[in-house]
C-alpha positions, 0 to 999 in steps of 0.5 A, a space after each residue: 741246705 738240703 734238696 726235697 722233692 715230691 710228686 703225685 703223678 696220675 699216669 707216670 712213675 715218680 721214680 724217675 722225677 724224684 731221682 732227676 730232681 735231686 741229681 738238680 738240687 745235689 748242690 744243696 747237699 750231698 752227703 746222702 740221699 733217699 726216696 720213698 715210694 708208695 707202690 702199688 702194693 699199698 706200701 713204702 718202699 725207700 732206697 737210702 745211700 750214702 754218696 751221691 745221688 747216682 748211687 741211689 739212683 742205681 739201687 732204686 732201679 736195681 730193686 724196681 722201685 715204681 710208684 705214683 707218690 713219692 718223696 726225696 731227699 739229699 742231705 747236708 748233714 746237721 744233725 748227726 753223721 753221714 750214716 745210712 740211717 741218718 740219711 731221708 726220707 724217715 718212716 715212723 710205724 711203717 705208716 708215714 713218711 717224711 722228708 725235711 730241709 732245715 732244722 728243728 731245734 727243739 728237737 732234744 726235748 720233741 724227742 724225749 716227748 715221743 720216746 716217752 710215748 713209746 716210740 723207738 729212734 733210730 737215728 740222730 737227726 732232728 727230722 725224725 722226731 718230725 716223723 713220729 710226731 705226725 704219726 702220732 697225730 695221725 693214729 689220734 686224728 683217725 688217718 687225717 693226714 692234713 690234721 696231723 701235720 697241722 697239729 705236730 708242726 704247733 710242736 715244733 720251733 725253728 725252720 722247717 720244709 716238710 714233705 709227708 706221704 702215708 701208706 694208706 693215702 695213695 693220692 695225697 701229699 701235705 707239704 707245710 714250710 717255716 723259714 725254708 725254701 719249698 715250691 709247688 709246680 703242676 703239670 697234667 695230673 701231676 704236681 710235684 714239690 721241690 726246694 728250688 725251681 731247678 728239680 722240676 723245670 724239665 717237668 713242668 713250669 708253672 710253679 707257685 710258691 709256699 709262704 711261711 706258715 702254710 699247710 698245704 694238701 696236694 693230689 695229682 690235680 694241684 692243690 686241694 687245701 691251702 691254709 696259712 699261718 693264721 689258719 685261713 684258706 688262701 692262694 699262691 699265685 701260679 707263674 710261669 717260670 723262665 728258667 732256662 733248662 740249658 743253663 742248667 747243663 754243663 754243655 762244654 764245661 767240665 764243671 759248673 763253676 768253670 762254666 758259671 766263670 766264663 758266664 760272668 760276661 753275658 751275666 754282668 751285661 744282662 744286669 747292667 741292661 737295667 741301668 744301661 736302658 733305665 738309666 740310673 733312676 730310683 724306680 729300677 728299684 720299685 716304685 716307692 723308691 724315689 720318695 724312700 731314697 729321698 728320706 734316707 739318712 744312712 744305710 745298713 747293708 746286712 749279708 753273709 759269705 760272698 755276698 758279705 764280701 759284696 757288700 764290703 765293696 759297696 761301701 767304699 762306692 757308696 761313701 764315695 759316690 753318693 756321700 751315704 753313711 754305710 755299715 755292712 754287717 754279718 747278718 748272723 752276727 747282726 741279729 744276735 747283738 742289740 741294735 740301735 734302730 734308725 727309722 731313716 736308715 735303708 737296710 739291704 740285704 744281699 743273698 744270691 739264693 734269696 733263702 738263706 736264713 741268717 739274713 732273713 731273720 736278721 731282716 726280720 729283727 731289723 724289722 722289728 726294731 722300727 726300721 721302716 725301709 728295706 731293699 733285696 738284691 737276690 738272684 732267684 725270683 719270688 725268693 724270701 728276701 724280696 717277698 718281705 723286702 720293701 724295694 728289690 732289684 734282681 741280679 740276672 745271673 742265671 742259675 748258679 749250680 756251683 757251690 763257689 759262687 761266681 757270677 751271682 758275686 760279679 752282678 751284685 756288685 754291678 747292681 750296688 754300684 748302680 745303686 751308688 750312682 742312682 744315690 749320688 745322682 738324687 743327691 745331688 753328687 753325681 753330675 750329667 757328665 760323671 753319669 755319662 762315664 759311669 755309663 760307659 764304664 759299664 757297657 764297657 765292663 764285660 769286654 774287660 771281663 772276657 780279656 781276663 778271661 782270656 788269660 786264663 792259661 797264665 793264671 793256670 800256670 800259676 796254680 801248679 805252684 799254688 796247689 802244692 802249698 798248705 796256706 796262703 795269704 791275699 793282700 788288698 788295699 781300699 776297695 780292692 781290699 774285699 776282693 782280697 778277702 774273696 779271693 781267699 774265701 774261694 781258695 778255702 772253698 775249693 782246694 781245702 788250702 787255708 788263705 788269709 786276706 789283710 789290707 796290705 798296710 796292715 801286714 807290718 802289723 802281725 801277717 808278716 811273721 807268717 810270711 816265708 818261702 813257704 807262704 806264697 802270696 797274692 796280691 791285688 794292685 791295680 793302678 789306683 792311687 793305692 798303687 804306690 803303698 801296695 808296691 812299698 808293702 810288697 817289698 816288705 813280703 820280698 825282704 822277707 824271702 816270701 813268693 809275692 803273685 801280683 794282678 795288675 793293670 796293664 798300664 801299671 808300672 809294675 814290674 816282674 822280677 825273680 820272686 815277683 810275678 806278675 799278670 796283667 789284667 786290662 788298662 785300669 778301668 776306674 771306678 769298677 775294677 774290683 769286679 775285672 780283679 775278681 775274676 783272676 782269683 776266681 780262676 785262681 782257685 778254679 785251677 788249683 783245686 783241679 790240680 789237686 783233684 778235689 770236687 769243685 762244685 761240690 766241695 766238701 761239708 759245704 752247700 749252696 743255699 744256708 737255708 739252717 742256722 
């Protein structure tokens, strides 16, 4: 959830990176924000808002604020109510500053601990009670930064990325990560901290990760101490990142996730370039996964949100194509309830941000009980997931700034279903000439994707009538039927409109009595040979007086009427047409969210990366 920022800038003031970087991780949250500076006069200035950055922004130059350290922080709130003394950076003794993304969840007991040595709060966060702690620390440690956020994190038990600047230390940062996202990147005697590449990308791009348990002392000349969860000096290699600044501005779209839907072509052909070019061969999935692949007996696919919605659809591709018991299960859920290990038993885990923190301790948990074999599907480079992940293989979707996620949806499932084939080909289930056609589906795919596009202006039309609704129900049958359950998800995301999504065949089986003039409904018929018993389900929404919206393919024999509507997506493309049925209800709610006026890329009480539990 929230965004951090930091930087020691030798010949520059900080002002203007802490406000840019956090403009570019809003989408972490943005409920609030605030920087802290140390300005020349050897003290902390800090600038909190409620609102978006911009407001911030405006109150930090209005008041001049100009420095060489800082921090920032735009908060997700957890811990407390979107209030100004709730909002980051924290200040304890008018001496140390603190900036956190995450939460500390011992945070009841730390804070009884601290108010029993004197020290008085002023907010209802967990991250406050981090501030005096290290300030306590440091009076006990004689002014030693380093030390006392060493000693104050043994205090503290759950997921934390801290950023820590004192008065009297004009050159110096501690940064220390558990569990959440945090960067460092160095330019010329400047270094800066980030919780994502994006903040920093415009500044610098040579960039090196934090791993979990590392302490780290920074100057305006990079890194001047570096310890990890043992305690021992270390290193973290330095990358040049690839990151592209223009995909991180709107360019001719009014909103990010407008933009990241019209992507979907470029993005989906980017990632099956990997199977187009390496063909559908184990090693696209890391070295060791030929002889890993040969000695599985089933798989666990573990995620959340969209990318849970992803995994569903993986399922029928794997069964059916490569013959492969599959569970999916949410990972929040996974990790909480007692398992039966597998030794044999692949666990993937899906995440676009590649943090997000129910699927890495339910990774971890996985781990724990003897399963030996894992694979990371993840958008972001050098993210958690594929740090702690036997096999991964990267979607190529870009960066993904919308909330709603899109793009990185589409090449998921592009990447399982070329796992699915890869699966069936080693298996023996996959012959020459199936590989040859599902090699033709895909390079086929984003041509299909842009002729739904095209029909973006009929799908707007329906959105009128969606938007003045307070609920709706999707429908879906076999494969179609995750779909279903996604195009819901995003009406909830964006428009604030309450959706449910059933398979079709089981709305005689209580759904229907919510069906009414009142309640339209969406449903996803694509010619398959679910067709039929989709069309016979959709009379039953008919005789009961219910607005029945229908995707189809082109070549269906599916017909409009009065209280049937229908569009028409390209001729049936087979085994991928969950990914061509995404798209319209992607744009679906797309449109009706701007015909209601709600923000779209920043819907409300949500964030992009799930970095707290």
């Amino acid at each position: 959830m929230c965004g951090i920022v930091g930087a020691i800038r030798a010949n520059h003031n900080v002002v203007d990176f802490l406000t840019d970087g956090l403009k570019r991780l809003e989408y972490r949250g943005y409920d609030s924000s605030g920087i802290a500076v140390r300005t020349d006069k050897g003290e902390i200035t800090r600038v909190r808002r409620v609102g978006r950055v911009a407001k911030m922004e405006e109150a930090a130059q209005a008041d001049g604020v100009r420095g060489h350290l800082g921090i920032g922080h735009t908060r997700w709130a957890t811990h407390g109510g979107v209030t100004e003394p709730n909002a980051h950076p924290h200040i304890s003794g008018n001496l140390v500053a603190v900036v956190h993304n995450g939460i500390i969840e011992n945070f009841e007991e730390e804070r009884a601990r601290l108010q029993g040595l004197g020290y008085v709060f002023e907010s209802q966060t967990d991250t406050e009670v981090i501030a005096h702690s290290i300030h306590h620390e440091y009076i006990n440690n004689k002014h030693d930064l380093y030390t006392a956020v060493q000693a104050a994190c043994l205090h503290f038990h759950g997921a934390y990325a801290i950023g820590v600047i004192a008065t009297d230390k004009p050159d110096q940062m501690i940064v220390a990560r558990m569990g959440c996202p945090l960067l460092m990147a160095f330019g010329d005697q400047e270094t800066f901290i980030a919780s994502d590449v994006s903040a920093v990308i415009a500044f610098t791009r040579n960039i090196a990760y934090l791993e979990d348990g590392d302490v780290a002392e920074l100057s305006a000349n990079g890194i001047v101490k570096l310890l990890d969860k043992n305690g021992q000096p270390a290193e973290r290699k330095v990358r040049t990142s690839e990151l592209s600044l223009a995909s991180l501005e709107l360019g001719p779209y009014s909103h990010y996730m407008q933009k990241e839907i019209h992507e979907q072509p470029k993005a989906i052909a980017d990632t099956a370039e990997v199977f187009l070019e390496g063909g559908f061969e184990p090693e696209n999935f890391g070295e060791a996964a030929r002889e890993v692949f040969k000695n599985i007996d089933s798989i666990k696919i573990l995620a959340c949100g969209t990318s849970y919605y992803s995994a569903l659809t993986s399922k029928y591709w794997l069964e059916s194509i490569a013959k492969i018991p599959t569970d999916v299960e949410i990972a929040s859920e996974y990790r909480y309830r007692d398992v039966i290990p597998n030794s044999k038993q692949l666990v993937i885990t899906i995440s676009q941000s590649g943090e997000t923190l129910d699927t890495m301790e339910a990774l971890k948990y996985a781990q724990s009980l003897g399963h030996q074999h894992s694979l990371s599907i993840c958008n972001v480079m050098e993210s958690a997931l594929p740090r702690e992940s036997e096999l991964v293989l990267y979607t190529r979707a870009g960066a993904e700034i919308g909330v709603a996620s899109t793009k990185a949806f589409t090449t998921q499932l592009v990447v399982l279903f070329g796992l699915a084939v890869t699966l069936g080909k080693l298996r023996g289930h996959v012959n020459d000439e199936q590989t040859h056609d599902y090699i033709e589906e895909l390079r086929q795919l984003p041509g299909s994707i842009q002729h739904v596009l095209n029909l973006e202006p009929q799908i707007a039309a329906w959105a009128q009538k969606f938007a003045q609704k307070d609920s709706a129900l999707f429908l879906g049958r076999g494969i179609h039927y995750p779909i279903a359950l996604e195009g819901a998800l995003k009406l909830k995301e964006i428009t604030y409109i309450h959706a449910e999504a059933y398979p079709a065949g089981e709305l005689k089986h209580g759904p229907l009595a919510l069906v009414d003039e009142n309640m339209p409904v969406v449903v996803i018929a694509p010619k398959d040979n679910l067709l039929d018993k989709v069309k016979a389900n959709m009379q039953e929404v008919g005789a009961r007086g219910g607005e029945l919206f229908g995707f189809t393919d082109l070549d269906s024999n599916f017909n409009a009427s009065e209280a049937v509507h229908v569009i028409r997506t390209p001729r049936h493309v087979g085994t991928l047409s969950p990914i061509i049925h995404t798209i319209p209800v992607q744009l679906l709610s797309y449109h009706a969210a701007l015909v209601r006026g709600t923000d779209v890329d920043k819907p409300r009480n949500l964030a992009k990366s799930v970095t707290v539990e």
